[in-house]
C-alpha positions as CSV (number, residue, x, y, z in Angstrom):
1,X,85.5,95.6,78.3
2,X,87.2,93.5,80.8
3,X,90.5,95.5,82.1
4,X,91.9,92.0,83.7
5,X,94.3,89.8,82.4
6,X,93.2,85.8,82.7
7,X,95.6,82.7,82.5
8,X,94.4,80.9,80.0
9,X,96.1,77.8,79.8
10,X,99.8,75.9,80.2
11,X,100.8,75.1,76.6
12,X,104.5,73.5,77.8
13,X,106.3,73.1,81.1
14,X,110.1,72.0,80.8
15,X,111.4,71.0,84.1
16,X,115.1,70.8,84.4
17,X,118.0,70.5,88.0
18,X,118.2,74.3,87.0
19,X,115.1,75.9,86.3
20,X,111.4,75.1,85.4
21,X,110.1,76.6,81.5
22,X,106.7,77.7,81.5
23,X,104.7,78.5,78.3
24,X,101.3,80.1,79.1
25,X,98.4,81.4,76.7
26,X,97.2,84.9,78.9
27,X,94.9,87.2,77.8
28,X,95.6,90.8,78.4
29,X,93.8,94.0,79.7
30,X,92.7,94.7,76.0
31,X,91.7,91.1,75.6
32,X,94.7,90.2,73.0
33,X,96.0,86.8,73.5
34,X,99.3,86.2,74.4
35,X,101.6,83.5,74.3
36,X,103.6,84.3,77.5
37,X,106.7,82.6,78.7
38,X,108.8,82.8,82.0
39,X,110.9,80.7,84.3
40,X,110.4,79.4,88.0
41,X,113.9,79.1,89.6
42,X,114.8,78.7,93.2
43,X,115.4,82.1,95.2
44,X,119.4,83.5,95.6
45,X,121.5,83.9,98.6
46,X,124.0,86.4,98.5
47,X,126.4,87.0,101.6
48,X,128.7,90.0,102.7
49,X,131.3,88.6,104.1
50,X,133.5,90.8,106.7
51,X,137.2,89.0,108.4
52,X,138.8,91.6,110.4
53,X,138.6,95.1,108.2
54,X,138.3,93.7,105.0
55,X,135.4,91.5,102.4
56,X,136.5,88.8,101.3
57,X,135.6,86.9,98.2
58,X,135.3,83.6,97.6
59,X,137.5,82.3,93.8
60,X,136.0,84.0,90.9
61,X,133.5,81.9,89.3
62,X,132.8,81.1,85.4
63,X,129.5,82.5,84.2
64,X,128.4,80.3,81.1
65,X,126.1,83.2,79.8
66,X,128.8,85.6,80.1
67,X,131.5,83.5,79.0
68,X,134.2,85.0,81.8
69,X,134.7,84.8,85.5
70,X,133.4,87.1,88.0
71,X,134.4,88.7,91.3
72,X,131.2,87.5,93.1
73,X,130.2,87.5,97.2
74,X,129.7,84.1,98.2
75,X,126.2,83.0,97.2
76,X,124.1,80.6,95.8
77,X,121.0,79.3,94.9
78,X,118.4,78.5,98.0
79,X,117.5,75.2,99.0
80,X,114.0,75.0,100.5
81,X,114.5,72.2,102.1
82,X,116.7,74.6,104.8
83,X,116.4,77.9,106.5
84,X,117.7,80.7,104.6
85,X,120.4,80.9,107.6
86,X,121.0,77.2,107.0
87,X,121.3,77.7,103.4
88,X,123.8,80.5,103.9
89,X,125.7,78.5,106.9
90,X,126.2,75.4,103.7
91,X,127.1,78.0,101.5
92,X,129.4,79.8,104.0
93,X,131.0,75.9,104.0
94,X,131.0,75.5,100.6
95,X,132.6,78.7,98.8
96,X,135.2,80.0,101.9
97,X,135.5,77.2,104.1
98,X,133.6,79.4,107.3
99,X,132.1,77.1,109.7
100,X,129.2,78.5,112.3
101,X,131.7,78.4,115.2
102,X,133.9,80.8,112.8
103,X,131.1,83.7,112.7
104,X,130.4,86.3,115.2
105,X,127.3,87.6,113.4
106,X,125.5,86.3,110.9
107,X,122.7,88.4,109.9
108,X,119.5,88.5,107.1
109,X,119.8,91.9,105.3
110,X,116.7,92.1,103.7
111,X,113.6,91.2,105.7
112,X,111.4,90.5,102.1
113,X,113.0,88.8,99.0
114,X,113.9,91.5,96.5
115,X,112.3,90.4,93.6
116,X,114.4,89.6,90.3
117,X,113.1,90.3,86.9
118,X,109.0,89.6,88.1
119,X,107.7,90.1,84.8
120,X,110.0,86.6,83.6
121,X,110.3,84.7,86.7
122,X,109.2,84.1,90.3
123,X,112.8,84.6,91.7
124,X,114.0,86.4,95.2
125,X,117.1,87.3,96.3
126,X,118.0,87.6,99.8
127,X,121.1,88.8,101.4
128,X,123.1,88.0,104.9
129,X,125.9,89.7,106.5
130,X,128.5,87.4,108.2
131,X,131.5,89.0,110.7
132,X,134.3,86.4,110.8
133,X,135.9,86.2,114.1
134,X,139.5,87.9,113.8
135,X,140.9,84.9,115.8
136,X,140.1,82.9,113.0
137,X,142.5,81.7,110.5
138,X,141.5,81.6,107.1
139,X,141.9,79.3,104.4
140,X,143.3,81.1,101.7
141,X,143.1,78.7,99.1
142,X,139.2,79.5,99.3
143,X,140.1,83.2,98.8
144,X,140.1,85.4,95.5
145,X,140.2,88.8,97.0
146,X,139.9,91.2,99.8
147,X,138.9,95.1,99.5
148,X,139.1,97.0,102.7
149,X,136.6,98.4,104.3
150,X,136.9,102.2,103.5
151,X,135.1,104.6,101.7
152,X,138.1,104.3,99.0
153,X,138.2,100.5,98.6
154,X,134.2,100.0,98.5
155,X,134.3,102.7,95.7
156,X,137.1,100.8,93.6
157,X,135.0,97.6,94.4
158,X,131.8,98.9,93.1
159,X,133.6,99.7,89.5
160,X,135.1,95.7,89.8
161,X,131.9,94.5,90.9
162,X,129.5,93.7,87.9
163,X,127.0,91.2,89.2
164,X,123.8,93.0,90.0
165,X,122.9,90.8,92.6
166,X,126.2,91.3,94.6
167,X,125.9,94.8,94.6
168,X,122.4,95.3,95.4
169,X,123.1,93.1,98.5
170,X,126.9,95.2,99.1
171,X,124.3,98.8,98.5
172,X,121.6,97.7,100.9
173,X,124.3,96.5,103.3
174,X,125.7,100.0,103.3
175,X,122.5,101.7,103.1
176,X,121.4,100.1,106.3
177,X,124.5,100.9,108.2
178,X,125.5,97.0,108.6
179,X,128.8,97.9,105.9
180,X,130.2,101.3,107.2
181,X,133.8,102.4,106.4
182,X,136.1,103.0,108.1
183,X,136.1,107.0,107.2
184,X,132.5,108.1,107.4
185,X,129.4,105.6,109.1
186,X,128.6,104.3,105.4
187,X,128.9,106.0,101.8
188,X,127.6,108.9,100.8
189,X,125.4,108.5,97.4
190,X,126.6,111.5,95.2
């Protein structure tokens, strides 16, 4: 018995701005066919975004598939045409009105794409940290919210903070010492 699985052939591929559907006929390790579907979508960006002591947040966004707005870091889809530190530099733009000139770091969190759902589709997620330069004057008609950066806040953010993808970016963050409070050098996980 062969204990691979073999792609056996593309039944339907729907292409849309959005995503790409993909219906596949695999055969499995026990040689049962399968008729397996998944999606190909363009990696996410997510970015931390620090302005003096506090994160800031771009204007909640509405989430079709939830059918409510969310508290969400600014973030987006990536465009391969770019960088991923050009893609967060347009997204920077885009969702809180930060220019490069504006930042005093801007730095890739995760080396590797985490990877999002593999076993449906092909998507990464990558994260940045940005620093705002306190002699910068925000926009606030780009802002939703602030928390500070103490152990407190973070905490009471992590209960507002339902998108998975923000908070593994915000965890990581922490984890790596990039985010640390203002009351202990990062959070303690207990």
């Amino acid at each position: 018995m062969n204990n691979s699985w073999e792609f056996l052939s593309k039944f339907v591929e729907i292409k849309t701005p959005w995503l790409t559907l993909i219906g596949e006929k695999i055969k499995d390790d026990r040689g049962t066919i399968l008729d397996y579907w998944r999606v190909e979508k363009d990696d996410s960006l997510i970015i931390i975004t620090q302005y003096q002591k506090q994160l800031i947040f771009p204007k909640k966004t509405f989430r079709v598939g939830i059918k409510k707005a969310t508290l969400d870091f600014a973030g987006g889809r990536v465009n391969p045409s770019f960088t991923l530190q050009e893609n967060a530099l347009i997204i920077l733009k885009r969702e809180l009105n930060i220019d490069s000139q504006d930042l005093l770091v801007l730095t890739q969190i995760n080396p590797e794409g985490f990877i999002i759902n593999s076993a449906f589709n092909n998507q990464l997620l990558w994260g940045f940290y940005a620093q705002i330069n306190p002699d910068v004057k925000l926009d606030r008609t780009f802002i939703d919210s602030t928390y500070n950066v103490t152990e407190e806040d973070v905490k009471e953010l992590l209960k507002e903070l339902t998108c998975v993808q923000c908070r593994t970016i915000l965890l990581e963050s922490i984890y790596q010492g990039i985010v640390a409070t203002s009351q202990k050098n990062g959070i303690e996980f207990n």
